[in-house]
C-alpha positions as CSV (number, residue, x, y, z in Angstrom):
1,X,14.4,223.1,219.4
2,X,11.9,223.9,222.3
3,X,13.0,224.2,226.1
4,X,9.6,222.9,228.5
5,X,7.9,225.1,230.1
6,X,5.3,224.5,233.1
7,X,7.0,221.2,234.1
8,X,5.8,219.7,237.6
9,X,9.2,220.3,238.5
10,X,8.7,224.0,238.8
11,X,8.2,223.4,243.0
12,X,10.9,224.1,244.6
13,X,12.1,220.7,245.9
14,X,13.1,220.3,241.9
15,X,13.6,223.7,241.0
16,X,17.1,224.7,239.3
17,X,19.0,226.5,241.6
18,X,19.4,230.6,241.1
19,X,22.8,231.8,239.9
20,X,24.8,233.4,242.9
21,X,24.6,236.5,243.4
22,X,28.3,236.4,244.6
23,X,29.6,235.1,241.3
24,X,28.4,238.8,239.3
25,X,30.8,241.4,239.1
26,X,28.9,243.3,236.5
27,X,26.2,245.4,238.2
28,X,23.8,245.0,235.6
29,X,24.1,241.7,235.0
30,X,23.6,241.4,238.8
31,X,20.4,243.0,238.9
32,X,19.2,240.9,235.7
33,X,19.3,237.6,237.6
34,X,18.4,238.9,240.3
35,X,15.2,239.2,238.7
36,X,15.4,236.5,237.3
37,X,15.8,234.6,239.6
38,X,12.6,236.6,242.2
39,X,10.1,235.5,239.1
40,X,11.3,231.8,239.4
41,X,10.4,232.0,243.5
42,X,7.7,233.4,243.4
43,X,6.0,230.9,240.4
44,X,7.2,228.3,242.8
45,X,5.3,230.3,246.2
46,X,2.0,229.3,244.1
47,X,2.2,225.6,243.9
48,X,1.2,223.6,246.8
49,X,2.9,224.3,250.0
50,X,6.1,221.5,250.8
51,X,8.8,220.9,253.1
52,X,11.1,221.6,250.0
53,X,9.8,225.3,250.2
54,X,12.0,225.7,253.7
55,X,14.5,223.0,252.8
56,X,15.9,224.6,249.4
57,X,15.6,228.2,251.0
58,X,13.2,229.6,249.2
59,X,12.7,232.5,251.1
60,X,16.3,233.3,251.6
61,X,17.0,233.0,248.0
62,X,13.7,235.2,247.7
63,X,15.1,237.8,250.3
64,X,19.0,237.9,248.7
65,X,17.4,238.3,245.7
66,X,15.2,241.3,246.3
67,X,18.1,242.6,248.1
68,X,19.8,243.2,245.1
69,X,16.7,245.2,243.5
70,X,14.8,246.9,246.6
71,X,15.6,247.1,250.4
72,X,11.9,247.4,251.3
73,X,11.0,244.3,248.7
74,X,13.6,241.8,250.5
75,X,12.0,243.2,254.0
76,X,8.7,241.5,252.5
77,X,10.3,238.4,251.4
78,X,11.2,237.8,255.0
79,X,8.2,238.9,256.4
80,X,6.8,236.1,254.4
81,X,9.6,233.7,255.1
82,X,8.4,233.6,258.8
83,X,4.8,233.7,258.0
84,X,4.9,230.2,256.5
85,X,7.7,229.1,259.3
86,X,4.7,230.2,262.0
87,X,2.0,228.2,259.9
88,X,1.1,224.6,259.7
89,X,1.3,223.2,256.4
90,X,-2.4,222.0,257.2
91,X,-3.3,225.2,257.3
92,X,-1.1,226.3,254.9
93,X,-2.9,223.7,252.3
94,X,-6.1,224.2,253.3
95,X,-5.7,228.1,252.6
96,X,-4.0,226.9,249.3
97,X,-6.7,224.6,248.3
98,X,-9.6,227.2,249.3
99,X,-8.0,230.0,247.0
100,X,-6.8,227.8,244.2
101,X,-8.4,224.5,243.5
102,X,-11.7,224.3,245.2
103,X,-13.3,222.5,243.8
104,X,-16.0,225.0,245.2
105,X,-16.2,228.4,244.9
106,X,-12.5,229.1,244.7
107,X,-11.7,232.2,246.0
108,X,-8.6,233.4,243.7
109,X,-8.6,231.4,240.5
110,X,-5.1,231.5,239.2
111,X,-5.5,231.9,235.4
112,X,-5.3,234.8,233.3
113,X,-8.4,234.1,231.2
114,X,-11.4,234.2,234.0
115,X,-10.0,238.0,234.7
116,X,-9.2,238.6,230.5
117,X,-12.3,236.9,229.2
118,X,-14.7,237.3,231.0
119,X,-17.3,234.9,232.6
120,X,-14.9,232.8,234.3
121,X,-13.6,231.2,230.7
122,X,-10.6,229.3,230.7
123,X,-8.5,228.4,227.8
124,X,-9.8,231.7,226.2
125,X,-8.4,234.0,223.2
126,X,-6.2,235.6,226.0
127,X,-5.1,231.9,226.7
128,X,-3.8,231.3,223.5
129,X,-2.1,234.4,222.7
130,X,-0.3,233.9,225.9
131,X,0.6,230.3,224.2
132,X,1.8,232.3,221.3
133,X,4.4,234.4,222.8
134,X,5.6,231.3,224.9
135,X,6.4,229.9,221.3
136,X,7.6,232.9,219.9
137,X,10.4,232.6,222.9
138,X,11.2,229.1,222.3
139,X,9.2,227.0,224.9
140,X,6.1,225.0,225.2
141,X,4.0,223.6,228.0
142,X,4.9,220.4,228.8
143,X,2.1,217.8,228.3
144,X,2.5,216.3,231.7
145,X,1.7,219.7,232.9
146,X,-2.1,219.7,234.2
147,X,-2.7,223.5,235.2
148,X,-3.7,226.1,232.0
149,X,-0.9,227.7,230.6
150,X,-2.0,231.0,231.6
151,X,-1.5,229.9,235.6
152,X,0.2,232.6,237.4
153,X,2.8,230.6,238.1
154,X,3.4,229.5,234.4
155,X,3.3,232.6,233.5
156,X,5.6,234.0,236.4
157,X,8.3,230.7,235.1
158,X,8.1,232.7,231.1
159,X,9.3,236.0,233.1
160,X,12.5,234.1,234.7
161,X,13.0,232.6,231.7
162,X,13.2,235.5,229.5
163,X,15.1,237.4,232.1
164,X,17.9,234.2,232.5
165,X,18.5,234.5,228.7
166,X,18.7,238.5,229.2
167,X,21.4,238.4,232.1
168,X,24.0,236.4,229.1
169,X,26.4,239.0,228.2
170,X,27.6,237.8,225.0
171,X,23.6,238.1,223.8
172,X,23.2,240.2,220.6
173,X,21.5,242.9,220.7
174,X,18.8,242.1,218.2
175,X,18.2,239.4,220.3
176,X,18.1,241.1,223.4
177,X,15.9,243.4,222.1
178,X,13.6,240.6,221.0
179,X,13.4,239.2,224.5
180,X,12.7,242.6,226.2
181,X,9.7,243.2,223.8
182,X,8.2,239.3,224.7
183,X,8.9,240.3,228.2
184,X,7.0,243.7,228.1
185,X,4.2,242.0,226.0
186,X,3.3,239.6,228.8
187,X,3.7,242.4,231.1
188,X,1.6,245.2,229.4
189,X,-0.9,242.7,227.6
190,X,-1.4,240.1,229.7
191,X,-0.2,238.9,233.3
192,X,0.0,243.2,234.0
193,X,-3.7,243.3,233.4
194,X,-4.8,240.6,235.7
195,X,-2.3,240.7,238.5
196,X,-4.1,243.1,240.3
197,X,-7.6,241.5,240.0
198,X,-6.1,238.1,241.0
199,X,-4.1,239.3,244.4
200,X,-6.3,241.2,245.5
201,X,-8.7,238.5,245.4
202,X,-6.2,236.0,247.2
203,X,-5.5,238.7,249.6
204,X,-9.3,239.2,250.5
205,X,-10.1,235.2,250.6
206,X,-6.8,234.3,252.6
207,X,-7.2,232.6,256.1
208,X,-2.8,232.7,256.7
209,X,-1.5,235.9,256.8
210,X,1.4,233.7,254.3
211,X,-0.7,233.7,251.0
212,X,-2.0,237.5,251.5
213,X,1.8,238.3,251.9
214,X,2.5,236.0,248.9
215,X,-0.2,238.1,247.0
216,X,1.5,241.5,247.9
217,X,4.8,240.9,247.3
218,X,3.7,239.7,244.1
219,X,1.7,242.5,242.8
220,X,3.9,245.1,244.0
221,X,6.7,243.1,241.8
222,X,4.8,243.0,239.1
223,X,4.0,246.9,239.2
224,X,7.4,247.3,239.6
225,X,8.6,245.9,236.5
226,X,6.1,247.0,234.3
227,X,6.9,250.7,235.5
228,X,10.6,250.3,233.8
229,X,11.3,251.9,230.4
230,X,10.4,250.0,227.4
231,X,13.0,248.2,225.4
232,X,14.2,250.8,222.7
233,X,13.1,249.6,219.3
């Protein structure tokens, strides 16, 4: 059986809430969800800009979180917390739109296979092998999804996936190890080899100082993780 990924419901004002941080007593497990649960905010920072983004906290969570992992990271989250709290959300979506839709010359396009690929190809070979490891960890794209699977933000919801599943403590440890390899797979091979390209293009075609924040925090997360030791065979 199949868990969805990429549903609509991935912005915030229907995302699941985070596990608290309160309710960990085991360190490790702690800083599992705790990253975890940063990949879930930030894939919901790239969909369009809401009232739910303030009303469910997101930047609070995002903060608490990054707490847990890096001082200097949670300082970001809140820098970026009051960025959007200064904007309008008309500005806010038009900087959104600009970057990410278009439909003119969009400024950041969101999807691994234009920076993979080559010639601004979507739904490439990169595409698909993405789709493969999503099977391989038990979920598939939702059909009333309507972005690529290889959206930043889809691919940002497989990382909190795989790190929810990784924070269970009664997880074997063939299993575990399973998960950790799909994780560094879509690190190393895929959303590490982009995530640079793409943010530094969002911070470069940015109007709000929000979404170059948003780009920042993100690539700097992303480095982060892929820096960690490898899973042990």
């Amino acid at each position: 059986m199949h868990d969805d990924l990429a549903l609509g419901s991935m912005a915030p004002a229907s995302f699941v809430k985070g596990i608290s941080m309160e309710d960990l007593r085991n360190d490790a497990q702690r800083r599992q969800y705790a990253k975890a649960d940063v990949y879930r905010l930030l894939s919901a920072c790239y969909y369009e800009p809401e009232d739910a983004f303030l009303e469910e906290d997101v930047f609070g969570q995002l903060k608490q979180s990054l707490s847990v992992l890096s001082s200097e990271r949670a300082a970001d989250a809140q820098a970026m917390g009051a960025c959007f709290r200064e904007t309008s959300y008309e500005d806010l979506r038009i900087d959104y739109t600009r970057l990410f839709l278009g439909p003119f010359n969009i400024r950041s396009k969101p999807y691994g296979s234009v920076y993979l690929d080559g010639r601004n190809i979507v739904m490439g070979k990169s595409t698909m092998a993405v789709l493969a490891l999503y099977r391989e960890g038990g979920f598939h794209v939702a059909e009333a999804f309507a972005e690529m699977p290889d959206h930043v933000a889809v691919e940002l919801e497989f990382l909190y996936l795989l790190n929810t599943r990784l924070g269970d403590g009664q997880l074997e440890i063939s299993e575990r190890n399973r998960l950790a390899a799909l994780e560094r797979s879509l690190l190393d091979e895929h959303l590490g080899q982009w995530i640079i390209a793409f943010t530094e293009a969002v911070k470069k075609g940015s109007c709000t100082d929000f979404y170059g924040k948003l780009a920042d925090l993100t690539q700097r997360f992303i480095l982060d993780a892929q820096r960690e030791p490898a899973p042990l065979p």
